[in-house]
N, C-alpha and C positions, 0 to 999 in steps of 0.2 A: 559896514565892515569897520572893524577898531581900528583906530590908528596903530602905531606903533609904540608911543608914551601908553599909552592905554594898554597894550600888550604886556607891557612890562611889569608897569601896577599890578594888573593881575596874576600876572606869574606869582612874583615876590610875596604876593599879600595871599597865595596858597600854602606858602611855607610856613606862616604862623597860623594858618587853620585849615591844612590839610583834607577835609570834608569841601572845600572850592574850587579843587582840580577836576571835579568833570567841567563843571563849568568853564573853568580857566584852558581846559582841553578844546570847549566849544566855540571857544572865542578865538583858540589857534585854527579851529578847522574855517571857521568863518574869512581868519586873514589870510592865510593862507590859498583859500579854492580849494579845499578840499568836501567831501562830503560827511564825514565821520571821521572820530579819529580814538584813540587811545593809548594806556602807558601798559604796559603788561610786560610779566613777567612769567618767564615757563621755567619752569622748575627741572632741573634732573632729574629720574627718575625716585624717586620715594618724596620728593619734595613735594612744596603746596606753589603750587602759581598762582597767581592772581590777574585782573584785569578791568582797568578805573576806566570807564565808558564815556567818550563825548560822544555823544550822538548816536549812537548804535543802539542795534533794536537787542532791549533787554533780554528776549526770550533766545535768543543764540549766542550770547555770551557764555554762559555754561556751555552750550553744547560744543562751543570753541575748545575752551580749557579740557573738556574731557576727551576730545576726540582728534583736535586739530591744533594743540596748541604747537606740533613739531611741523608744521608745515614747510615745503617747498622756498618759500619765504623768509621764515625763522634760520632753516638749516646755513640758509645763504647769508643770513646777519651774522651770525657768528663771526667768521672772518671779517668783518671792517673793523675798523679803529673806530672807538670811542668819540662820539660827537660830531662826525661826521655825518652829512646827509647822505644816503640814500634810495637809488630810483627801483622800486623792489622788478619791473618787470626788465631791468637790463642785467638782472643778475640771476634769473631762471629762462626755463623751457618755459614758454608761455602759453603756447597750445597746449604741451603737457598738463600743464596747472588747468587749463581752460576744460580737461577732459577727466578733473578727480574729483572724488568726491568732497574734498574740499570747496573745491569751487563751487560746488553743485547750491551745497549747505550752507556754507559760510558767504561765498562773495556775491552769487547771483543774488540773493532774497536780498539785498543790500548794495545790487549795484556797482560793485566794487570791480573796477578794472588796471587797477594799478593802486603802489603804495608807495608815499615816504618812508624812511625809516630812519631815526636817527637811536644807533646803539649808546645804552648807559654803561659806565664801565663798572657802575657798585649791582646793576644788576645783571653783568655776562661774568661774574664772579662765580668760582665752587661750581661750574660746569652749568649751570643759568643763563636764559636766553632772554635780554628787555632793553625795554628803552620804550620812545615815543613813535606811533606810527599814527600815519593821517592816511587816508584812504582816498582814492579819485575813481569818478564814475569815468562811462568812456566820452562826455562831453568835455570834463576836466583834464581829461590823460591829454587833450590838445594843446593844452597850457602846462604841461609837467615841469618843464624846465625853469617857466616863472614864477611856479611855487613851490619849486625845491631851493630858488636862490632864495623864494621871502622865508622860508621855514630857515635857511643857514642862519638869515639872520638874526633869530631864535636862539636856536641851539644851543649856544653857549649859556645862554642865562635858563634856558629850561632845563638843560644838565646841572648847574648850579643848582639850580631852586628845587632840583628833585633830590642831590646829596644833603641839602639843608633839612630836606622832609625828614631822610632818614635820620640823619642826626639828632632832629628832634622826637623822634620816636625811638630811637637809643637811651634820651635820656629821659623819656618817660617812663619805657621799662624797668628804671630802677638798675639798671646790670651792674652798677658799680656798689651799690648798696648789696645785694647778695653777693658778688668778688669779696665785699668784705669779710662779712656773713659770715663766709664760710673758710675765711680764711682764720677767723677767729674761734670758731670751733674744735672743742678739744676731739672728737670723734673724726672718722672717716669722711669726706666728704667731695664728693664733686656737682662743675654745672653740665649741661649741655643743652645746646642750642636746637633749634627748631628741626635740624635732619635727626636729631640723637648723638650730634658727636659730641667729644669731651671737648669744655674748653676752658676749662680749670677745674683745677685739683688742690687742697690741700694738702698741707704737711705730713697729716698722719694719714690720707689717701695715696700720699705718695709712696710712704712706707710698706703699708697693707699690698700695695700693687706690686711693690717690688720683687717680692714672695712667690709671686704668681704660683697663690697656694689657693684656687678658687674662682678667684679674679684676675684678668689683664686688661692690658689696653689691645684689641686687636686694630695693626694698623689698615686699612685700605686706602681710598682715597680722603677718606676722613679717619680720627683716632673714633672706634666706638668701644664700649665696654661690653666684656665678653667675660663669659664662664669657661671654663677647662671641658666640663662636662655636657654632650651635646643638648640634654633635655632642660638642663640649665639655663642656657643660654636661650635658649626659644622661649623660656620662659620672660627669661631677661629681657628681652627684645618685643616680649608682648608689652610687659609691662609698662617700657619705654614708650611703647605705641600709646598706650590706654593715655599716659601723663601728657603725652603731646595733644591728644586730643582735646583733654581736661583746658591743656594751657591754653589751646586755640580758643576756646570760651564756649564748645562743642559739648552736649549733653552724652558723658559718655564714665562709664562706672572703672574702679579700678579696682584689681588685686587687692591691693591691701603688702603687707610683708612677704616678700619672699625669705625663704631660705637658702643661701647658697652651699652646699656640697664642698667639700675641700678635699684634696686626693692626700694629702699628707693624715687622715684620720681624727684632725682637730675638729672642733665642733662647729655646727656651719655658720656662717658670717648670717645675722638678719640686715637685709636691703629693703628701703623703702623710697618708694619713688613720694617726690611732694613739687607739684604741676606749680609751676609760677605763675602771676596773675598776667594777663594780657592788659595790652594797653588798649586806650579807648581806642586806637587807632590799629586795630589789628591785625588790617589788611597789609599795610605795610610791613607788619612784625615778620614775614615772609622772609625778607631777606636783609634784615636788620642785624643779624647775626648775634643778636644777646641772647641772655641763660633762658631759657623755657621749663626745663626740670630741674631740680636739686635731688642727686640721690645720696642717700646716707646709707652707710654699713658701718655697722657694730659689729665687730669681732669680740668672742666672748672672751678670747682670754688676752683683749687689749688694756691698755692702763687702767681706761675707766674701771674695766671689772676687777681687775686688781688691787684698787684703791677702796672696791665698795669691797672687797674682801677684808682686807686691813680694817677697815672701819667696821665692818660684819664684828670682829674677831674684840675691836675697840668699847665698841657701846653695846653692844649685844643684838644686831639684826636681826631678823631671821633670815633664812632663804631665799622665801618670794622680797623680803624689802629690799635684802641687800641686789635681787636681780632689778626691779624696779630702780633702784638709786642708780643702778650704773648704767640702766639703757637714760634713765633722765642726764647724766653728767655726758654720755654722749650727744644728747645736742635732741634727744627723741619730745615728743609731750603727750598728754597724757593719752590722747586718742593713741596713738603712734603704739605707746607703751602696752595699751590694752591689746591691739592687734597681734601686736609682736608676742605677745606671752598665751594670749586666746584667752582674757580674764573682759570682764565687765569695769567700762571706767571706773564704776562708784569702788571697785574695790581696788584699783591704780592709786584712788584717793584715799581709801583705809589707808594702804601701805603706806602711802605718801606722809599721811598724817602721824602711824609708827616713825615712822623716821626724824620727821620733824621735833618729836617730842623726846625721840635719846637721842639726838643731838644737836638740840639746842637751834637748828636756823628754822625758819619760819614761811620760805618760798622755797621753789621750786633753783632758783637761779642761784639762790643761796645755796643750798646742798651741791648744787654744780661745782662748783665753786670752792666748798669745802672738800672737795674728792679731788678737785686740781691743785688741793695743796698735801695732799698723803701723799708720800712716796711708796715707789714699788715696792718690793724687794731687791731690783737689782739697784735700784735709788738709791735704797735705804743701804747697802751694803759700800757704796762710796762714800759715804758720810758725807755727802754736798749735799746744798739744796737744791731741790728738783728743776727752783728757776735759773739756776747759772747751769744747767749742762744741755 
Protein backbone atom coordinates (compact mmCIF):
# COMPACT_ATOMS: atom_id res chain seq x y z
CA UNK A 1 0.00 0.00 0.00
CA UNK A 2 1.53 3.68 -0.85
CA UNK A 3 1.99 5.84 1.80
CA UNK A 4 0.69 9.11 1.66
CA UNK A 5 3.92 11.33 0.23
CA UNK A 6 3.78 8.80 -2.32
CA UNK A 7 0.06 9.37 -2.97
CA UNK A 8 0.64 12.73 -3.57
CA UNK A 9 3.62 12.39 -5.98
CA UNK A 10 1.49 10.61 -8.00
CA UNK A 11 -1.37 12.64 -8.21
CA UNK A 12 0.67 15.77 -9.04
CA UNK A 13 3.08 14.03 -11.36
CA UNK A 14 -0.46 12.87 -13.49
CA UNK A 15 -1.05 16.55 -14.24
CA UNK A 16 1.98 16.96 -16.32
CA UNK A 17 1.27 13.59 -18.16
CA UNK A 18 -2.20 12.88 -17.97
CA UNK A 19 -1.83 9.23 -19.81
CA UNK A 20 -0.64 8.24 -15.51
CA UNK A 21 -4.21 8.52 -14.03
CA UNK A 22 -5.31 5.11 -14.52
CA UNK A 23 -2.46 4.29 -12.65
CA UNK A 24 -2.44 7.10 -10.37
CA UNK A 25 -6.38 5.85 -9.94
CA UNK A 26 -4.78 2.38 -9.01
CA UNK A 27 -2.63 3.51 -6.48
CA UNK A 28 -5.80 5.39 -4.70
CA UNK A 29 -7.76 2.23 -4.96
CA UNK A 30 -4.88 0.33 -3.25
CA UNK A 31 -4.71 3.13 -0.31
CA UNK A 32 -7.67 3.52 0.03
CA UNK A 33 -9.38 -0.51 0.49
CA UNK A 34 -11.08 -0.23 -2.41
CA UNK A 35 -11.32 -2.75 -5.27
CA UNK A 36 -11.63 -0.64 -8.47
CA UNK A 37 -11.98 2.71 -9.02
CA UNK A 38 -12.51 5.57 -11.60
CA UNK A 39 -12.90 9.26 -12.85
CA UNK A 40 -15.94 9.61 -15.28
CA UNK A 41 -17.77 11.72 -16.58
CA UNK A 42 -21.61 11.36 -17.96
CA UNK A 43 -22.50 13.69 -20.25
CA UNK A 44 -26.25 15.15 -20.86
CA UNK A 45 -27.85 14.02 -23.30
CA UNK A 46 -26.23 14.70 -26.93
CA UNK A 47 -22.99 14.97 -25.11
CA UNK A 48 -19.74 12.48 -25.08
CA UNK A 49 -18.93 10.83 -21.55
CA UNK A 50 -16.03 9.36 -20.95
CA UNK A 51 -14.40 7.01 -18.25
CA UNK A 52 -10.29 6.71 -17.12
CA UNK A 53 -10.29 2.94 -15.46
CA UNK A 54 -8.22 1.96 -12.41
CA UNK A 55 -8.69 -1.38 -12.17
CA UNK A 56 -11.82 -2.21 -13.90
CA UNK A 57 -12.49 -4.87 -16.20
CA UNK A 58 -12.08 -3.22 -19.80
CA UNK A 59 -14.86 -5.17 -21.62
CA UNK A 60 -17.82 -3.32 -19.39
CA UNK A 61 -16.63 0.02 -19.57
CA UNK A 62 -18.39 0.79 -22.77
CA UNK A 63 -21.26 -1.23 -21.89
CA UNK A 64 -21.38 1.44 -18.72
CA UNK A 65 -21.34 4.67 -20.74
CA UNK A 66 -23.80 3.40 -23.07
CA UNK A 67 -26.22 1.85 -21.00
CA UNK A 68 -25.71 2.84 -17.31
CA UNK A 69 -23.96 5.77 -17.13
CA UNK A 70 -27.30 7.45 -15.34
CA UNK A 71 -27.55 5.11 -12.76
CA UNK A 72 -29.28 5.10 -9.30
CA UNK A 73 -25.78 6.17 -8.01
CA UNK A 74 -24.95 9.04 -10.44
CA UNK A 75 -28.64 10.50 -10.08
CA UNK A 76 -27.94 10.77 -6.29
CA UNK A 77 -24.19 12.54 -6.85
CA UNK A 78 -25.71 15.22 -8.50
CA UNK A 79 -26.83 16.93 -5.34
CA UNK A 80 -23.58 17.06 -3.07
CA UNK A 81 -21.12 19.70 -3.02
CA UNK A 82 -18.07 19.62 -4.86
CA UNK A 83 -15.19 17.51 -3.15
CA UNK A 84 -16.96 16.05 -0.76
CA UNK A 85 -16.68 12.43 -0.01
CA UNK A 86 -19.40 10.22 -0.58
CA UNK A 87 -20.86 6.66 0.84
CA UNK A 88 -22.88 5.91 -2.48
CA UNK A 89 -25.13 3.05 -0.58
CA UNK A 90 -26.40 5.75 2.10
CA UNK A 91 -27.82 7.83 -0.58
CA UNK A 92 -30.04 5.01 -2.60
CA UNK A 93 -32.64 2.12 -2.34
CA UNK A 94 -30.07 -0.68 -2.01
CA UNK A 95 -32.09 -3.58 -2.50
CA UNK A 96 -33.66 -1.67 -5.38
CA UNK A 97 -30.14 -1.10 -7.08
CA UNK A 98 -29.37 -4.90 -5.98
CA UNK A 99 -32.62 -5.97 -8.15
CA UNK A 100 -31.59 -3.74 -11.71
CA UNK A 101 -30.05 -4.48 -14.27
CA UNK A 102 -27.49 -2.34 -13.45
CA UNK A 103 -26.50 -4.26 -10.89
CA UNK A 104 -26.85 -7.37 -12.63
CA UNK A 105 -24.08 -6.04 -15.55
CA UNK A 106 -22.18 -3.53 -14.09
CA UNK A 107 -21.54 -4.33 -10.22
CA UNK A 108 -21.99 -8.18 -9.81
CA UNK A 109 -19.27 -9.23 -12.75
CA UNK A 110 -17.02 -6.86 -10.47
CA UNK A 111 -17.98 -7.37 -7.20
CA UNK A 112 -19.09 -4.06 -6.46
CA UNK A 113 -21.10 -3.53 -3.22
CA UNK A 114 -20.87 -0.09 -2.31
CA UNK A 115 -19.02 3.20 -3.80
CA UNK A 116 -17.07 6.36 -2.89
CA UNK A 117 -17.84 9.06 -4.63
CA UNK A 118 -16.10 12.30 -4.52
CA UNK A 119 -18.06 15.05 -7.07
CA UNK A 120 -15.89 17.47 -9.55
CA UNK A 121 -17.28 20.69 -9.75
CA UNK A 122 -15.65 21.35 -13.66
CA UNK A 123 -17.24 18.07 -14.30
CA UNK A 124 -21.16 18.39 -12.68
CA UNK A 125 -20.93 21.59 -15.11
CA UNK A 126 -23.69 22.33 -18.32
CA UNK A 127 -25.81 19.48 -16.68
CA UNK A 128 -22.68 16.80 -16.47
CA UNK A 129 -22.42 14.24 -13.99
CA UNK A 130 -18.26 13.25 -12.60
CA UNK A 131 -15.88 13.17 -10.35
CA UNK A 132 -13.66 10.21 -8.81
CA UNK A 133 -15.41 7.06 -7.56
CA UNK A 134 -13.63 3.82 -5.87
CA UNK A 135 -15.81 0.96 -5.61
CA UNK A 136 -15.79 -1.68 -2.45
CA UNK A 137 -16.67 -5.44 -2.66
CA UNK A 138 -18.89 -6.67 0.30
CA UNK A 139 -15.52 -7.68 2.27
CA UNK A 140 -14.46 -3.83 2.06
CA UNK A 141 -18.05 -2.20 2.61
CA UNK A 142 -16.99 -3.58 6.53
CA UNK A 143 -14.35 -0.99 6.58
CA UNK A 144 -16.40 1.87 4.62
CA UNK A 145 -16.10 4.52 7.06
CA UNK A 146 -12.10 3.99 7.22
CA UNK A 147 -11.80 4.48 3.54
CA UNK A 148 -14.09 7.24 3.14
CA UNK A 149 -11.92 9.39 5.91
CA UNK A 150 -8.48 7.93 3.91
CA UNK A 151 -10.17 8.99 0.43
CA UNK A 152 -11.07 12.70 2.36
CA UNK A 153 -7.80 12.90 2.84
CA UNK A 154 -7.31 12.89 -0.89
CA UNK A 155 -9.78 14.88 -2.17
CA UNK A 156 -8.76 18.02 -2.19
CA UNK A 157 -5.59 17.50 -3.98
CA UNK A 158 -7.30 14.97 -6.57
CA UNK A 159 -9.85 17.85 -7.30
CA UNK A 160 -6.90 20.06 -7.74
CA UNK A 161 -4.81 17.93 -9.92
CA UNK A 162 -7.88 16.89 -11.97
CA UNK A 163 -8.76 20.97 -12.67
CA UNK A 164 -4.90 21.23 -13.57
CA UNK A 165 -5.39 18.24 -16.22
CA UNK A 166 -8.12 20.35 -17.69
CA UNK A 167 -6.28 23.35 -17.76
CA UNK A 168 -3.68 21.81 -19.40
CA UNK A 169 -5.70 20.31 -22.05
CA UNK A 170 -7.25 23.92 -22.67
CA UNK A 171 -4.13 25.14 -23.50
CA UNK A 172 -3.13 22.46 -25.73
CA UNK A 173 -6.30 22.95 -27.83
CA UNK A 174 -5.10 26.01 -28.87
CA UNK A 175 -8.77 27.95 -28.07
CA UNK A 176 -7.17 31.05 -27.59
CA UNK A 177 -5.30 30.93 -30.84
CA UNK A 178 -8.46 30.31 -32.94
CA UNK A 179 -10.51 33.28 -30.42
CA UNK A 180 -8.02 35.12 -32.18
CA UNK A 181 -8.35 33.56 -35.47
CA UNK A 182 -11.35 34.61 -35.92
CA UNK A 183 -11.61 37.43 -34.47
CA UNK A 184 -9.36 38.69 -36.98
CA UNK A 185 -11.15 37.78 -39.84
CA UNK A 186 -12.90 40.07 -42.12
CA UNK A 187 -15.82 37.37 -42.96
CA UNK A 188 -18.48 35.84 -40.87
CA UNK A 189 -17.33 33.73 -38.31
CA UNK A 190 -17.93 31.73 -35.34
CA UNK A 191 -16.54 28.84 -32.70
CA UNK A 192 -18.47 26.19 -30.97
CA UNK A 193 -17.64 23.84 -28.46
CA UNK A 194 -17.95 20.09 -28.20
CA UNK A 195 -22.10 19.99 -27.57
CA UNK A 196 -22.41 22.57 -30.81
CA UNK A 197 -22.99 25.56 -28.96
CA UNK A 198 -21.74 29.09 -29.81
CA UNK A 199 -18.99 30.38 -27.96
CA UNK A 200 -17.80 33.08 -29.99
CA UNK A 201 -18.65 35.19 -32.49
CA UNK A 202 -17.17 37.75 -34.51
CA UNK A 203 -17.77 41.08 -35.46
CA UNK A 204 -19.13 40.69 -38.88
CA UNK A 205 -20.84 37.32 -37.35
CA UNK A 206 -22.40 39.45 -35.10
CA UNK A 207 -23.72 41.69 -37.55
CA UNK A 208 -25.01 38.91 -40.14
CA UNK A 209 -26.89 37.42 -36.88
CA UNK A 210 -28.39 40.52 -36.21
CA UNK A 211 -30.69 40.36 -39.33
CA UNK A 212 -31.93 37.21 -38.46
CA UNK A 213 -32.22 37.04 -42.39
CA UNK A 214 -31.39 33.21 -42.54
CA UNK A 215 -29.38 32.64 -39.42
CA UNK A 216 -29.98 33.22 -35.59
CA UNK A 217 -28.70 32.10 -32.39
CA UNK A 218 -31.49 29.81 -31.11
CA UNK A 219 -31.34 30.16 -27.31
CA UNK A 220 -31.98 26.74 -25.20
CA UNK A 221 -30.14 25.76 -22.55
CA UNK A 222 -27.00 26.31 -24.61
CA UNK A 223 -26.81 29.34 -27.60
CA UNK A 224 -26.96 26.92 -30.85
CA UNK A 225 -26.99 28.25 -34.38
CA UNK A 226 -30.15 27.81 -36.35
CA UNK A 227 -31.73 28.50 -39.81
CA UNK A 228 -35.21 30.25 -40.04
CA UNK A 229 -36.17 27.55 -42.54
CA UNK A 230 -36.96 24.08 -41.05
CA UNK A 231 -34.99 21.74 -43.67
CA UNK A 232 -32.32 24.21 -43.05
CA UNK A 233 -31.55 23.72 -39.99
CA UNK A 234 -31.52 19.86 -40.02
CA UNK A 235 -29.30 20.28 -42.31
CA UNK A 236 -27.31 22.69 -40.25
CA UNK A 237 -27.43 20.62 -37.41
CA UNK A 238 -26.12 17.51 -39.44
CA UNK A 239 -23.48 19.20 -40.53
CA UNK A 240 -22.44 20.38 -36.96
CA UNK A 241 -22.81 16.57 -36.10
CA UNK A 242 -20.43 15.44 -39.05
CA UNK A 243 -17.43 18.37 -37.76
CA UNK A 244 -17.80 17.27 -34.18
CA UNK A 245 -17.21 13.99 -35.11
CA UNK A 246 -14.28 14.84 -37.53
CA UNK A 247 -12.90 17.09 -34.32
CA UNK A 248 -13.35 14.10 -31.99
CA UNK A 249 -10.45 12.40 -34.26
CA UNK A 250 -13.57 10.00 -35.47
CA UNK A 251 -13.33 8.66 -39.20
CA UNK A 252 -16.38 10.27 -40.28
CA UNK A 253 -16.98 12.33 -43.88
CA UNK A 254 -18.70 15.80 -44.07
CA UNK A 255 -21.05 17.88 -46.26
CA UNK A 256 -18.92 20.10 -47.73
CA UNK A 257 -20.77 23.82 -48.04
CA UNK A 258 -24.01 24.37 -47.23
CA UNK A 259 -26.33 26.87 -48.53
CA UNK A 260 -28.42 28.67 -46.35
CA UNK A 261 -32.00 30.01 -47.70
CA UNK A 262 -32.84 33.69 -46.60
CA UNK A 263 -36.60 34.56 -46.29
CA UNK A 264 -35.85 38.34 -47.12
CA UNK A 265 -35.18 36.86 -51.05
CA UNK A 266 -31.26 37.82 -50.76
CA UNK A 267 -29.14 35.27 -52.01
CA UNK A 268 -28.26 32.52 -49.72
CA UNK A 269 -25.35 32.84 -47.12
CA UNK A 270 -22.60 29.77 -48.14
CA UNK A 271 -21.68 27.93 -44.52
CA UNK A 272 -18.83 25.87 -44.06
CA UNK A 273 -18.11 23.77 -41.10
CA UNK A 274 -13.98 23.32 -40.60
CA UNK A 275 -13.50 20.53 -37.49
CA UNK A 276 -10.65 21.76 -35.22
CA UNK A 277 -7.76 19.54 -34.36
CA UNK A 278 -8.15 17.42 -31.23
CA UNK A 279 -5.71 17.32 -28.64
CA UNK A 280 -3.47 14.37 -28.02
CA UNK A 281 -5.43 14.14 -25.03
CA UNK A 282 -8.94 13.90 -26.27
CA UNK A 283 -10.48 12.13 -23.89
CA UNK A 284 -10.59 14.95 -21.66
CA UNK A 285 -11.60 17.45 -24.52
CA UNK A 286 -15.10 16.21 -23.31
CA UNK A 287 -15.57 18.75 -21.09
CA UNK A 288 -12.77 21.20 -21.55
CA UNK A 289 -15.25 23.39 -22.98
CA UNK A 290 -12.84 24.97 -25.93
CA UNK A 291 -13.81 25.64 -29.76
CA UNK A 292 -14.23 22.03 -31.62
CA UNK A 293 -15.69 23.77 -35.01
CA UNK A 294 -15.10 27.00 -36.80
CA UNK A 295 -18.10 27.86 -38.95
CA UNK A 296 -17.79 30.42 -41.54
CA UNK A 297 -20.63 32.21 -43.70
CA UNK A 298 -20.14 34.22 -46.59
CA UNK A 299 -22.76 36.39 -47.43
CA UNK A 300 -22.68 37.33 -51.02
CA UNK A 301 -23.69 40.70 -50.81
CA UNK A 302 -21.30 41.39 -47.67
CA UNK A 303 -18.15 43.82 -47.90
CA UNK A 304 -15.86 41.24 -49.14
CA UNK A 305 -18.19 40.82 -52.43
CA UNK A 306 -18.54 44.30 -52.66
CA UNK A 307 -15.05 45.23 -52.55
CA UNK A 308 -14.25 42.38 -55.26
CA UNK A 309 -17.01 44.14 -57.18
CA UNK A 310 -15.23 47.49 -57.09
CA UNK A 311 -12.06 45.96 -58.03
CA UNK A 312 -14.12 43.56 -60.76
CA UNK A 313 -15.11 47.16 -62.21
CA UNK A 314 -11.01 48.47 -61.16
CA UNK A 315 -8.65 45.99 -63.17
CA UNK A 316 -11.07 44.18 -65.18
CA UNK A 317 -12.01 40.69 -63.40
CA UNK A 318 -14.27 38.47 -64.70
CA UNK A 319 -17.21 36.95 -62.90
CA UNK A 320 -15.80 33.56 -61.75
CA UNK A 321 -12.34 35.81 -60.36
CA UNK A 322 -14.08 38.35 -59.01
CA UNK A 323 -16.52 35.62 -57.15
CA UNK A 324 -13.25 33.54 -56.25
CA UNK A 325 -11.47 36.89 -54.67
CA UNK A 326 -14.19 37.47 -52.44
CA UNK A 327 -14.99 34.04 -51.11
CA UNK A 328 -10.74 34.13 -50.57
CA UNK A 329 -10.89 37.78 -48.64
CA UNK A 330 -13.68 36.18 -46.54
CA UNK A 331 -11.20 34.11 -44.76
CA UNK A 332 -12.30 30.71 -47.39
CA UNK A 333 -9.01 28.56 -49.12
CA UNK A 334 -8.83 27.07 -51.94
CA UNK A 335 -10.46 23.69 -51.22
CA UNK A 336 -13.29 25.63 -49.36
CA UNK A 337 -13.51 27.86 -52.62
CA UNK A 338 -13.68 25.00 -55.05
CA UNK A 339 -16.69 23.32 -52.96
CA UNK A 340 -18.56 26.41 -52.46
CA UNK A 341 -18.59 27.42 -56.33
CA UNK A 342 -18.71 23.29 -57.45
CA UNK A 343 -15.45 24.17 -59.72
CA UNK A 344 -12.17 21.89 -59.50
CA UNK A 345 -9.34 23.35 -57.37
CA UNK A 346 -6.81 23.56 -60.52
CA UNK A 347 -9.23 25.97 -61.74
CA UNK A 348 -9.76 28.12 -58.02
CA UNK A 349 -5.90 28.27 -58.99
CA UNK A 350 -6.39 29.70 -62.88
CA UNK A 351 -8.57 32.21 -61.32
CA UNK A 352 -6.50 32.83 -58.57
CA UNK A 353 -3.65 33.29 -60.74
CA UNK A 354 -5.96 35.90 -63.19
CA UNK A 355 -6.27 37.92 -60.32
CA UNK A 356 -2.87 37.85 -59.19
CA UNK A 357 -1.68 39.09 -62.40
CA UNK A 358 -4.23 42.46 -62.82
CA UNK A 359 -3.37 43.30 -59.69
CA UNK A 360 -0.35 43.15 -58.95
CA UNK A 361 -0.19 40.98 -55.38
CA UNK A 362 1.17 37.54 -55.55
CA UNK A 363 -0.51 35.33 -52.62
CA UNK A 364 -3.48 34.54 -51.47
CA UNK A 365 -3.33 36.81 -47.98
CA UNK A 366 -2.28 39.49 -50.16
CA UNK A 367 -5.44 39.87 -52.36
CA UNK A 368 -7.20 39.57 -48.84
CA UNK A 369 -5.79 42.24 -47.82
CA UNK A 370 -6.02 44.24 -50.78
CA UNK A 371 -10.08 43.89 -50.88
CA UNK A 372 -9.86 45.21 -47.03
CA UNK A 373 -8.57 48.24 -48.16
CA UNK A 374 -11.54 49.10 -51.18
CA UNK A 375 -14.32 50.73 -49.78
CA UNK A 376 -17.99 50.12 -50.33
CA UNK A 377 -20.04 52.29 -51.83
CA UNK A 378 -21.57 53.34 -48.81
CA UNK A 379 -17.65 53.72 -47.62
CA UNK A 380 -16.82 55.33 -50.37
CA UNK A 381 -19.76 57.83 -50.38
CA UNK A 382 -18.45 59.32 -46.53
CA UNK A 383 -15.34 60.27 -47.97
CA UNK A 384 -13.51 58.52 -44.78
CA UNK A 385 -11.27 55.79 -44.59
CA UNK A 386 -12.80 52.59 -44.19
CA UNK A 387 -10.10 52.08 -41.20
CA UNK A 388 -11.43 54.96 -38.83
CA UNK A 389 -15.29 54.16 -38.96
Amino acid sequence: MPDHSEMLNAIYRAVGQPELWPGTLEMTVDYVGAIAGNIVYQAPPGGRSFLIPGRMREDLNALYLRHYAHNPYALAYQRLRPNSVAIGNRLVDVEAVRKSAFYADICRPQQIENQLFIPHARLQQRGGIGGIALFLSNRQNDNQEQAAQRLAGLAEHLSRAIDLTLLTIEQASGSKMFEKLIAAMPGAALLLDGRGAVIQTNAAADALLRTADGLYIRKTDHPLLAAQLADDTLRLARSIRQALHVARGEDYGLDGTLQISRPSGLLPFHVLMTPLPPTALSLWDAVSGGARVMVQVVDPHASPNAQAERLQALVGLTTSETRVAALIAGGFNIANVARALGLSANTIKTHLAHCYDKTGVRNQAALARLLSLIPTSSEANTGLDPSLQ
